[in-house]
N, C-alpha and C positions, 0 to 999 in steps of 0.2 A: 888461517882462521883466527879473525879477532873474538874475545872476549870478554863477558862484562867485568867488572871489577865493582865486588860492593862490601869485601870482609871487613868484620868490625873490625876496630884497633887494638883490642884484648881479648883473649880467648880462653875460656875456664879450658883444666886440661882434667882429666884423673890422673889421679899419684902414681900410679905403680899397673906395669902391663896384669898382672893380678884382678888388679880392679875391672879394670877392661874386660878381661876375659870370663869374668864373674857376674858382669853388669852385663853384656851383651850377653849370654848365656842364659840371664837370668830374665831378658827380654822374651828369649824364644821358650824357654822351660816354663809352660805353666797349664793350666785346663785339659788342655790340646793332650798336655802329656799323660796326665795321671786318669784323663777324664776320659778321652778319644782313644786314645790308643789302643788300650786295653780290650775296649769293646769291639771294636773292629778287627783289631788283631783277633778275638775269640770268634767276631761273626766271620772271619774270612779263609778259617782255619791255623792259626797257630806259625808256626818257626816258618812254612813255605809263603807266608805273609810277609815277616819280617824280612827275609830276604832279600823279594822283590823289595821291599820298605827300602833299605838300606840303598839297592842299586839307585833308586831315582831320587835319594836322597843327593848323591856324588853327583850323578847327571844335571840332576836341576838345582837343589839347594844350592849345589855349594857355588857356581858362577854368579848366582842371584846374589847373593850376601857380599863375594868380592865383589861384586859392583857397586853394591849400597855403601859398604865399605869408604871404597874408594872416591867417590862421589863428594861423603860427606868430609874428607880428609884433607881433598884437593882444593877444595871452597871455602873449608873450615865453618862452615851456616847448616842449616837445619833443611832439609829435604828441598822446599822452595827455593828457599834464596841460593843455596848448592846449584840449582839445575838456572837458574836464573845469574848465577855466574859463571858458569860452565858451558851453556848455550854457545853458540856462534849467534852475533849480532843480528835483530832482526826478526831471528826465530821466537816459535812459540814452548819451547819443552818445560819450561816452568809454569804452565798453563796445570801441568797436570800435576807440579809441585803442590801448590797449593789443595787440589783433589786426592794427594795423599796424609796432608796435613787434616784434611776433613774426616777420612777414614781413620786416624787414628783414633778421632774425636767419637765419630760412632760406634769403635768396635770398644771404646768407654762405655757410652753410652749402655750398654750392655752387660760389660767383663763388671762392672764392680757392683752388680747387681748379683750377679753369679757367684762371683768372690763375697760378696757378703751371704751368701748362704751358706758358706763354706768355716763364717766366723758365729751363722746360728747354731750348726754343726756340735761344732767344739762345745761352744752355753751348752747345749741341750745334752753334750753325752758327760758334762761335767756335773754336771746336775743329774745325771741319773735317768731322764726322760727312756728312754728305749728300754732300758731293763725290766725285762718279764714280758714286753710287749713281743706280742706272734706276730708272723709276716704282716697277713694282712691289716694289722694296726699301723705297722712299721709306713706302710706306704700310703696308709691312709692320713698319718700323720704330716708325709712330705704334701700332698696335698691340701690339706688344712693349713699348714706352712702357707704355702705359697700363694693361697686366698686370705689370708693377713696382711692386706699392704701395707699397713702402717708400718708393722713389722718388719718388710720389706727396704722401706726407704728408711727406719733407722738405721738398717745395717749395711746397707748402700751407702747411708751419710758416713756411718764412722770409717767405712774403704776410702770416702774421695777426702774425709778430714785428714786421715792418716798419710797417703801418698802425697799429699799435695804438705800436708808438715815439714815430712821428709824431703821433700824438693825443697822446700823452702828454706831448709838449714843448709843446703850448700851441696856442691856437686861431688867435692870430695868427704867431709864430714856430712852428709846427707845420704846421698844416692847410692854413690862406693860403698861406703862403711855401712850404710845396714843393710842393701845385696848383701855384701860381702860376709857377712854375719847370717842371715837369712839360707845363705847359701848352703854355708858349712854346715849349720843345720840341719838346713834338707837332705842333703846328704846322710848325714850321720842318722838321723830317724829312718831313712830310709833301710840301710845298711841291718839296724836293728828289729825292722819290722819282715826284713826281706828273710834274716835268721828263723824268726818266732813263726813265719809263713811254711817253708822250705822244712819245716820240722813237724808241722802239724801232720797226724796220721792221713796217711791217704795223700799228701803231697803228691808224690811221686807221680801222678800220674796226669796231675797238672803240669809238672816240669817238665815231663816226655812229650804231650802236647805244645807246649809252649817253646821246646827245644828241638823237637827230631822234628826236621821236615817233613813231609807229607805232601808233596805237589799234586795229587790226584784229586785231592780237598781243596787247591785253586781254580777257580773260576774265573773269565775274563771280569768282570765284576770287581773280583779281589784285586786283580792288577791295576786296574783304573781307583781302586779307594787305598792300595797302596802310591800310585803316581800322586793321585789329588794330598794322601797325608803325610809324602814327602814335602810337598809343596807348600804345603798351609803351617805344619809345625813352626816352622820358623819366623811368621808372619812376614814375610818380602813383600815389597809391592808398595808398603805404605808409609817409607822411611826409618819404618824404627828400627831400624841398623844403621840409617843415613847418619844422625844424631852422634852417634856412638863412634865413628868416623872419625866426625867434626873433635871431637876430645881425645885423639891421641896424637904422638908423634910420629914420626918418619923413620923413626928405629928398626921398624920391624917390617916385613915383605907381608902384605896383606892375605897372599891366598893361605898361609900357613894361619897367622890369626883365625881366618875365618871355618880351616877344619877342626881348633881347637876349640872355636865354641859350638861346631857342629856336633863335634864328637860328645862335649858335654852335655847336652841337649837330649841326642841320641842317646847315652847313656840312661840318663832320668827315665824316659821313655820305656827302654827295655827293665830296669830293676823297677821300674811301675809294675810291668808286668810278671816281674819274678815274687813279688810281692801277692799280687792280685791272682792272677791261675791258680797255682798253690790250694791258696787259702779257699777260693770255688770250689774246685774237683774235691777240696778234703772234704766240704760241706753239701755235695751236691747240687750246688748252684749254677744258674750257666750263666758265663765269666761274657757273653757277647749278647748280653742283655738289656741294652741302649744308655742309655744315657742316666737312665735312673741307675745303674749302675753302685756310684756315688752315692748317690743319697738315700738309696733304698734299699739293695741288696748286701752293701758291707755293712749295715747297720744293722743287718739281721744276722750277720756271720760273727760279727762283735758280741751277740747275745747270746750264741753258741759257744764261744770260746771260754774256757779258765781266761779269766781277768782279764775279758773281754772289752771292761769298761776302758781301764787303762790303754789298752791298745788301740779305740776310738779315740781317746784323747790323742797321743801321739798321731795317729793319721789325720784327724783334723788341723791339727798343728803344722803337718804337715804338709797338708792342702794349702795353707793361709801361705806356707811360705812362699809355692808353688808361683800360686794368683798374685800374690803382693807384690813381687819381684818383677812381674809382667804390668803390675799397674804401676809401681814406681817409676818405671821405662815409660812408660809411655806415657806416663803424665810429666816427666821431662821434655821427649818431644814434643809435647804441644806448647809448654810453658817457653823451651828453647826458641820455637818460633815469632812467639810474644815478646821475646827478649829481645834475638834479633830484626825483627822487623818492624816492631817496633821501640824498641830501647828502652823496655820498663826493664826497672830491678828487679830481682830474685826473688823479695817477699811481694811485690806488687802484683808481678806474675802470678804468683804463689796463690793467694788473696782471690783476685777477677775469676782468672780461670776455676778455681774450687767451686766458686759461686757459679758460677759458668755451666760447670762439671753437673752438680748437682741437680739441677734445673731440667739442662736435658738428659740424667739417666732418670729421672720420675716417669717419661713414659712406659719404659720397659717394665718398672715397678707395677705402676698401674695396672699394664697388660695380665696381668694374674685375675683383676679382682674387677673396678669397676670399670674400664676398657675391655676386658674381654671379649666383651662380641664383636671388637675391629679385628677379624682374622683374614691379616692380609693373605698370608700364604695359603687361603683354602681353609674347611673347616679342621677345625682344630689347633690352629695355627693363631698362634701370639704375636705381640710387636717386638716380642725378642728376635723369633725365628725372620722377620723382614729384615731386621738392622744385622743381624749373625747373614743373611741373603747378600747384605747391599756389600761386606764389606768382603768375606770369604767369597762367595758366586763372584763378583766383581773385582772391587777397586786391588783387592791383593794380586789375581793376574793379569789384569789392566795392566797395575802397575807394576808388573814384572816384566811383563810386554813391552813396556814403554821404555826401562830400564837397559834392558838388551838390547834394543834398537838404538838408544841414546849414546848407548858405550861400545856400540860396532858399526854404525854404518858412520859416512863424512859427514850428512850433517846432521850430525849431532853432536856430543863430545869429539865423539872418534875412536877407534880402537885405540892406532897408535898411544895419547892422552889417554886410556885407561890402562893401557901394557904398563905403562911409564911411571907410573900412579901407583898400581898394583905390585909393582914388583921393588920401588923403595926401599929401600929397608935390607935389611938382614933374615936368612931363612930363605922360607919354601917360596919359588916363583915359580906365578901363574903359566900355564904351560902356553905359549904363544905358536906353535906350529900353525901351518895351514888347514890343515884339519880343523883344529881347536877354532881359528876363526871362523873356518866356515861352518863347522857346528852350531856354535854360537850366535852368528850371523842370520843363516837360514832355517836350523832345522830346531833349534831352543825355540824358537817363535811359533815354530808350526805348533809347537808341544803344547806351549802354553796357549795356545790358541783353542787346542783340543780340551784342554781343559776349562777353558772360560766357557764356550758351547756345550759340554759336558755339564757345566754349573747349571747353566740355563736351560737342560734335559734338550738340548737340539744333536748331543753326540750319544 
């Protein structure tokens, strides 16, 4: 099997496996985690959620990520140019490179409109806004929010000015270094908030919901929003683990990397929730209450609490680090694209694409205020909920699809070239039995198959 050859002649690296595993971690840790989780986890019943969670996290995350992995490692290029060097001659599988290079672009599109609400947040509990204010002010107030779109696109502008700064100081002194900072962070606020929750009167009984399983309170429902949020956490499908690949060395056997930042990930996710039940059950409130979640219901349990306000600030903060770390990564990926394919420099990149950036997250903005009445998904429905459709419902199991089939059958990469790939290194290697191929081969596909038809309400 001949292949193409097109790696640039120098390749930015990160410093320290560290980096690496803070940086791709910090890819998959963010909204999903603090935002999704939790509510799901509450709508679908508690600890026998989590469970399931965790099994299709092993089954399906973790081969998706070694492959993105490996993909980006072997080619040293950015999702496209990887699959467009990695092909056998001839073929098309870099067709769909560049289709996940898009989706990264829209699930921007999006994310830093969201994340910027995450940094009006913080303003508004720094300043005081929510204290004294009773529920329904609380949520009347995320509404008035969100019909300010000027409001809106400032704090979308200061998300795409900020990540795309950070890209643009460099991959090590830029991208590394303030993950890597952002990280520890997160962490640590979390650790402190997860104390002040776990001690609140009436804890307890969050914790026993959120711990002792209960399988009679799952539902086929709950299995399949456990499969889809093993799935989607990590965002696969769209490169941005490809990226992260391209910048390490051959030191290390990639399926081990890839449980390290699954585990981290995972992590985030469940002390989200040790955080979050707690502090509901102590208040009354139910913890599997959509999406508003976030911006409506802890803002009401903030004004309940002894120094309440204080402990808004730390969770918003918290929030930013979350979102930031996700928009940092993936405004790498796009620019890394830019760079390799076409050869601009780092602040050049930096520069277009911001402009770029900006431009296309204003519809999402809009979609609050004066778009409103384009509700593509059905009434009710914004141009957030189409672009969060195009890139979750779609291009991320597409492109998971595509990835499997690419790194197991002939022609495409090949198993063999991704055993070879994947297992490099020093540490954990990927399990190669027959089994394992033919899992991976036939029945990964079916899965995610179920899943993409599940997106589009056919399963």
């Amino acid at each position: 099997m001949s292949q193409n050859t097109d790696t640039p002649q120098k390749r930015e690296h990160l410093a320290t496996r560290l980096g690496f595993l803070l940086v791709s971690a910090g890819c998959a840790i963010g909204l999903g985690n603090i935002w999704r989780f939790p509510y799901i986890t509450g709508k679908y019943g508690g600890a026998a959620f989590v469970i399931v969670y965790l099994i299709f996290l092993a089954i399906l995350g973790f081969p998706v990520m070694v492959m993105e992995f490996a993909m980006g490692r072997a080619a040293q290029l950015n999702l496209a140019g990887a699959m467009r060097t990695l092909e056998p001659k001839g073929s098309k599988w870099h067709i769909f490179g560049y289709l996940g290079i898009l989706g990264n672009v829209i699930l921007m599109m999006f994310y830093t409109t969201v994340t910027g609400w995450g940094f009006a947040y913080l303003f508004r509990t720094l300043s005081g806004s929510f204290k004294g204010l009773p529920p329904e002010q609380v949520g009347a107030a995320f509404g008035a929010f969100l019909g300010n779109t000027w409001e809106l696109i400032l704090w979308m502008g200061l998300v795409v000015i900020l990540g795309f700064w950070v890209c643009a100081t460099g991959l090590q002194k830029g991208v590394e270094k303030v993950t890597k900072i952002m990280m520890v962070g997160l962490f640590a606020l979390l650790v402190v908030m997860i104390i002040r929750s776990i001690t609140l009167p009436g804890a307890g009984v969050g914790l026993s919901f959120y711990l002792k399983p209960d399988f009679s309170n799952l539902s086929w429902e709950g299995v399949t929003a456990a499969m889809g949020q093993a799935f989607f956490t990590l965002s696969l499908g769209i490169g941005s683990m490809t990226i992260f690949g391209s910048y390490i060395g051959k030191e290390r056997s990639l399926a081990g990397e890839s449980i390290n930042v699954i585990l981290l990930d995972t992590l985030v996710a469940l002390m989200a929730g040790l955080m979050i039940f707690p502090a509901c059950f102590a208040f009354g409130i139910d913890a599997g209450s959509g999406p508003g979640l976030i911006f409506v219901t802890l803002p009401n349990i903030f004004n309940q609490m002894m120094g309440g306000q204080f402990w808004g600030i730390l969770f918003f903060i918290f929030l930013i680090f979350a979102s930031m770390t996700t928009v940092i990564a993936v405004f790498e990926n796009i620019m890394a694209f830019t760079m390799d394919e076409w050869h601009w420099e780092r602040k050049k990149a930096a520069i277009i694409n911001g402009i770029g950036m900006f431009i296309l997250s204003l519809p999402c903005a809009l979609g609050f205020g004066p778009w409103s009445g384009f509700q593509p998904r059905g009434p009710g429905s914004v141009i957030l909920d189409l672009e969060d459709f195009i890139v979750s419902n779609n291009l991320l199991p597409i492109g998971s699809l595509v990835f499997v089939l690419f790194c197991t059958w002939k022609f495409g990469w090949g198993w063999d070239n991704f055993i070879k790939e994947a297992d490099m290194g020093e540490g954990l290697k990927f399990p190669k039995a027959n089994w394992t191929k033919g899992y991976l081969t036939y029945i990964l596909p079916f899965i995610i198959l179920i899943l993409l038809l599940q997106g589009w309400g056919l399963f």
